[in-house]
Structure formats: structure tokens, C-alpha cells
LOLUM-486324 format. One line per 10 residues: number of its first residue (from 0); their letters; for each residue x, y, z of C-alpha. Coordinates in nm, 4 decimals, always signed. Each point is the difference from the previous one (the first is absolute). Layout:
// residues N
NUM	A	X Y Z | ...
This chain:
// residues 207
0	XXXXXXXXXX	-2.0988 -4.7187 +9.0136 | -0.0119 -0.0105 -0.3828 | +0.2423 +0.2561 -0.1452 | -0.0903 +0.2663 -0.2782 | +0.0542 -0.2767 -0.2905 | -0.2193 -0.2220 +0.1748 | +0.2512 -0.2508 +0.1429 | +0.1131 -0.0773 +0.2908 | +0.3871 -0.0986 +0.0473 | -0.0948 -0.3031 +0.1334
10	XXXXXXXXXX	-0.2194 -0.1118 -0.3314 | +0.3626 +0.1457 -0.1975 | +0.2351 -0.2023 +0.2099 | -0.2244 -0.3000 -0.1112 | -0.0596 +0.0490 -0.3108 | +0.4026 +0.0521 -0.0730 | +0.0641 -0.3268 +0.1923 | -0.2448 -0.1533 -0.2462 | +0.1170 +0.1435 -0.2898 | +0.3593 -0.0582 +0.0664
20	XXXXXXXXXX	-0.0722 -0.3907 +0.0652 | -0.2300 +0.0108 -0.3353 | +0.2743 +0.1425 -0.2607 | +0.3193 -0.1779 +0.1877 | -0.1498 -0.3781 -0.0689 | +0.1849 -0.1398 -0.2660 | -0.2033 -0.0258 -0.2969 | +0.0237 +0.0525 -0.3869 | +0.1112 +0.3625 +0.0264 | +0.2892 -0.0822 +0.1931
30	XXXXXXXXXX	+0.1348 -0.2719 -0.2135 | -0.0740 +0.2174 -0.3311 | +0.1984 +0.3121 +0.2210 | +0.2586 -0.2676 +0.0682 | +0.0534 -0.1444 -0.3639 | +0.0018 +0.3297 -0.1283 | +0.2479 +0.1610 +0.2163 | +0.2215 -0.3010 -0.1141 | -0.0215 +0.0639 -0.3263 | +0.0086 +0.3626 -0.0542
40	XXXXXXXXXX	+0.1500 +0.1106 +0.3132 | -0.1376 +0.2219 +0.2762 | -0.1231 +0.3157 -0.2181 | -0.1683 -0.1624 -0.2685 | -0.2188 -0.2127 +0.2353 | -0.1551 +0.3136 +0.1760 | -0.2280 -0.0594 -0.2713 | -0.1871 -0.2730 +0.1540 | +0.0034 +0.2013 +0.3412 | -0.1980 +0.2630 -0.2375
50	XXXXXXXXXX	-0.2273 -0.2357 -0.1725 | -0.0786 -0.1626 +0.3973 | -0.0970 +0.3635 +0.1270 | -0.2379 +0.0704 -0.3118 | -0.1815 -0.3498 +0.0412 | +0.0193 +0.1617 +0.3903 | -0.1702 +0.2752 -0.1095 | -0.2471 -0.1616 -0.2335 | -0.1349 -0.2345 +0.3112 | -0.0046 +0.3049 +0.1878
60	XXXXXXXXXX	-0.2009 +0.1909 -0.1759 | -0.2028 -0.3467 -0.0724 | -0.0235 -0.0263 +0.4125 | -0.1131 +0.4118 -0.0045 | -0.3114 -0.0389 -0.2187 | -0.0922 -0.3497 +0.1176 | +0.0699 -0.1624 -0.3101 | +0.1897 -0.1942 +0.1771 | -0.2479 -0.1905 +0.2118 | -0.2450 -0.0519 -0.3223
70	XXXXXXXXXX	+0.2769 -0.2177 -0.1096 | +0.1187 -0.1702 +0.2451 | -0.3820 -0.1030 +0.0745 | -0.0500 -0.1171 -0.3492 | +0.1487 -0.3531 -0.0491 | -0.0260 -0.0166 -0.3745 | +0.2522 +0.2810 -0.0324 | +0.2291 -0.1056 +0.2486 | -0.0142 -0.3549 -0.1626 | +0.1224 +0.2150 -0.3395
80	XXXXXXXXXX	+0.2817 +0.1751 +0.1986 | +0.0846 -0.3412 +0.1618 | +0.0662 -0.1615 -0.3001 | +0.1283 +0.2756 -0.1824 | +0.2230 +0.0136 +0.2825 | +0.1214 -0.3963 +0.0166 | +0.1077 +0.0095 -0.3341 | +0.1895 +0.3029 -0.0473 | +0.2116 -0.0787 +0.2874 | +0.0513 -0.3422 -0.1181
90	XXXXXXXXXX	+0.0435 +0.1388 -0.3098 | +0.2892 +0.2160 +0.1021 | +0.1620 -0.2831 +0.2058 | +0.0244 -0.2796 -0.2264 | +0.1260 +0.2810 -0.2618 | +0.2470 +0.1016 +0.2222 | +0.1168 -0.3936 +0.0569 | +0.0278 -0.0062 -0.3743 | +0.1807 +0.3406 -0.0333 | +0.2501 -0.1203 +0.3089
100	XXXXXXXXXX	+0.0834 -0.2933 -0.1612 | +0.1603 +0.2306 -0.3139 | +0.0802 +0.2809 +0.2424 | +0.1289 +0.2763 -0.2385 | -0.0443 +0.3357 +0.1600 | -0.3426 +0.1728 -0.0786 | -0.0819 +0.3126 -0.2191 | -0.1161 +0.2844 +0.2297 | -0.3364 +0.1547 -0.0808 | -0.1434 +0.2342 +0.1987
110	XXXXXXXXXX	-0.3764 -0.0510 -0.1897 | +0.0512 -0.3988 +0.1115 | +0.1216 +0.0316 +0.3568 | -0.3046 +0.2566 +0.0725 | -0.2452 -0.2510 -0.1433 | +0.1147 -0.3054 +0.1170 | +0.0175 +0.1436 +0.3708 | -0.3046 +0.1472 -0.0122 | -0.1638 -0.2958 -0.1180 | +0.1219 -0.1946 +0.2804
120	XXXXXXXXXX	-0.1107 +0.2534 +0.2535 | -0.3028 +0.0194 -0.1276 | -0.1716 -0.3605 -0.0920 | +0.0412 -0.1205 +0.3309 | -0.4277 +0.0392 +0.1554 | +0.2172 -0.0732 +0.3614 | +0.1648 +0.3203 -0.0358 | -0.3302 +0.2180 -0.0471 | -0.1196 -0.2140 +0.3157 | +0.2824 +0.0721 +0.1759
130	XXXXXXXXXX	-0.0525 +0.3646 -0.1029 | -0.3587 +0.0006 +0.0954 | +0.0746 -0.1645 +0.3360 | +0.2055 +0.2425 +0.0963 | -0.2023 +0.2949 -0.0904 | -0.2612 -0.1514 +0.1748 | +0.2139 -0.0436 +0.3791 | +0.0511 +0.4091 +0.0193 | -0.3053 +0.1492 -0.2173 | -0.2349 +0.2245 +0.2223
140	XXXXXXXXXX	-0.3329 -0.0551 -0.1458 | -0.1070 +0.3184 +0.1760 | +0.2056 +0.2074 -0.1984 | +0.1180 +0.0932 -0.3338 | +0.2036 -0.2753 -0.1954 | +0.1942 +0.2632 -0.1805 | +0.1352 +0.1927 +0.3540 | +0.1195 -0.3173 +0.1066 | +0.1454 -0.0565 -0.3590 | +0.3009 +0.3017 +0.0809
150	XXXXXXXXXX	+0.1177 -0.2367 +0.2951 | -0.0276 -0.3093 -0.1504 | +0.0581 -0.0050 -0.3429 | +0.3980 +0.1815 +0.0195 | +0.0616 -0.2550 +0.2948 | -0.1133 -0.3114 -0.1917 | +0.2014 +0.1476 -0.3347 | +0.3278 +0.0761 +0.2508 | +0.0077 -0.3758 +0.1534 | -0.0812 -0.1560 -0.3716
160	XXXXXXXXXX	+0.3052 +0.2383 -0.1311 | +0.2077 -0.1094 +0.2608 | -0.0248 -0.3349 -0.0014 | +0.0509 -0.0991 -0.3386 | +0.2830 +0.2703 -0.0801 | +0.1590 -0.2060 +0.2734 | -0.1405 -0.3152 -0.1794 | +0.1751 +0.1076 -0.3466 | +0.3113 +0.1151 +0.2506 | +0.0514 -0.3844 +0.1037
170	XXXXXXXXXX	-0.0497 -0.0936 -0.3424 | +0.2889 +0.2016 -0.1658 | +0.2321 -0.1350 +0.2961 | -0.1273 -0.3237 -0.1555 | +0.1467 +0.1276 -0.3325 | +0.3453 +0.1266 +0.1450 | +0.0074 -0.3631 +0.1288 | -0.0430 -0.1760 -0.2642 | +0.2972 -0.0171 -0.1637 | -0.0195 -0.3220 -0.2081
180	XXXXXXXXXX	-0.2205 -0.0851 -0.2176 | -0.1024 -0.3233 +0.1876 | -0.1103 +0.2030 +0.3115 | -0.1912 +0.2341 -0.2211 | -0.1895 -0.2792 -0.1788 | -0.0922 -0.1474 +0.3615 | -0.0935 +0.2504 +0.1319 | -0.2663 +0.0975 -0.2926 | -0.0970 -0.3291 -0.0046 | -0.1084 -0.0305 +0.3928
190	XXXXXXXXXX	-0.1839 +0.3609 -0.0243 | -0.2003 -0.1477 -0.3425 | -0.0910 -0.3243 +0.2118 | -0.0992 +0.3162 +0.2791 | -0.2360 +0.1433 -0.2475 | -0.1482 -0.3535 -0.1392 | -0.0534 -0.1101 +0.3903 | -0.2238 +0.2781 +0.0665 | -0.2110 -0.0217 -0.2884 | -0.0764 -0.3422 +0.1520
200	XXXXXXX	-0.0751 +0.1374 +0.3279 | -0.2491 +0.2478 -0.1717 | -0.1257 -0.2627 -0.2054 | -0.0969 -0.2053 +0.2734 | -0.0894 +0.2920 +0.2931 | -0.3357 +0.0467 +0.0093 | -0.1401 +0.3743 -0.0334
């Protein structure tokens, strides 16, 4: 029997499983969490976990008024967003391979951080499939999108939180590691060969 908000616990218990499987796979947000935490330390990289949840929110609300499946049906822009993609995060890996290899420690910048991670949450067209596959497992096409919205939405933003707080956690236990400056520089280099890997894959998926 559907509840009040129009879903069932069943359709919830699925749609967390999904969603928990979706944001866990390790992927550019991680690694960005990860270098971040490294460098400025636990605190400072809750920043990206804040710039994650507002691209979160913006695919929502993308997935809510059906924006989301206009674009993920229209090749030319997800050819833009692919590319756009592939570079940046080749882009950021091959200048973090330079950077590593003169490893001084970086200038904070809140501005920066925001940007940068919401950049890489964003230009990724697998993540707003990913978002639009899982809105499509649990939706009731019978009834109202925004009822279901008060069940799904704060469970979707609670796992994403989770996960990459713990994400940025890991990294700054990284940072208390690293206590030479020969770890440190290895380390940054194997995430910035992370980040150029997966702009391959993207490059060569096909969407």
C-alpha cells in the first residue's frame, strides 16, 4: 500500500541501496575530497562536501522539472558536457603532476575550493544519468513528483553528505600521515594520475 507521500518502503529501501552504491564509487569527487583534505586538513575541505550537495541539489531540481531527461536525450549537449568534462579533469591532473613535482604547500581559498569542486561535480553528463536513473527506479507516475520529493530528496542529500564527509575524513588521515615531503608528493601525484585516468574513461564511454 502506497503511504501518504506516495512511496512505498519498499521503493525507499531501493532507492537508498541505489543511491548509496551511486555516490560511494570512486570518482572525481572523491579524489578532489581526498587531495583537499591533504592539503588543508579536515575543516577546510568540508567545502567540497558543500559544493557536492549544491551540484546535488542542482540535478535534483534538474530531475524535478524534467530538465533532466531533455538533456540527457539530446546528444549534442551531452557531447559539450563530455568534452567539457575530459579536459577539465585532465586539466586538473596533469596540473596537479606539475604542482607535485614542486610540492610547496598551497594557498587556501575558499572562492577556489568551491569552484573547482563544483566544477568537477558538475561536468560529468554520467552523473545527471546516474541522477536520472535513479529518480526514475522509485518515481510513481501516478502521483505528484513533488510529495515524493519530501522522502527522497533529504535521503539522497543525507547519503551524499555522508559519504564524502567520510571521503574528506580519509583524506585528512592521509595528511596526518604524510609526514615527509616524499610521501606527500606521491601521494598527489597518484590522485592527479586518478583524475587524468577518468577523463579518459569519459572520453572514450559512450553516452
Amino acid at each position: 500500500m502506497q503511504s501518504s507521500l506516495s512511496m512505498t518502503l519498499e521503493d525507499w529501501i531501493i532507492f537508498t541501496g541505489f543511491w548509496t552504491l551511486f555516490v560511494t564509487m570512486p570518482g572525481p569527487n572523491a579524489f578532489n575530497c581526498i587531495v583537499s583534505a591533504s592539503e588543508f586538513g579536515f575543516k577546510k575541505s568540508l567545502i567540497c562536501v558543500g559544493a557536492i550537495l549544491s551540484q546535488a541539489v542542482l540535478f535534483l531540481t534538474l530531475t524535478i522539472l524534467g530538465l533532466s531527461s531533455i538533456i540527457i536525450n539530446t546528444p549534442e549537449i551531452l557531447m559539450i558536457l563530455k568534452i567539457i568534462g575530459v579536459i577539465f579533469l585532465i586539466y586538473v591532473g596533469i596540473r596537479g603532476l606539475i604542482d607535485a613535482g614542486k610540492y610547496t604547500r598551497p594557498k587556501f581559498s575558499f572562492r577556489s575550493l568551491f569552484v573547482k569542486s563544483f566544477l568537477i561535480a558538475t561536468i560529468n553528463p554520467k552523473s545527471l544519468a546516474g541522477y536520472l536513473a535513479a529518480f526514475t527506479i522509485v518515481i510513481n507516475p501516478d502521483a505528484a513528483i513533488k510529495t515524493q520529493m519530501w522522502v527522497i530528496v533529504p535521503t539522497a542529500l543525507t547519503i551524499t553528505c555522508l559519504n564524502y564527509t567520510s571521503v574528506c575524513a580519509f583524506g585528512a588521515f592521509l595528511k596526518d600521515k604524510a609526514v615527509t615531503v616524499a610521501f606527500n608528493t606521491q601521494l598527489r601525484r597518484v590522485l592527479s594520475v586518478c583524475f587524468i585516468l577518468y577523463g579518459l574513461i569519459l572520453a572514450f564511454l559512450t553516452i
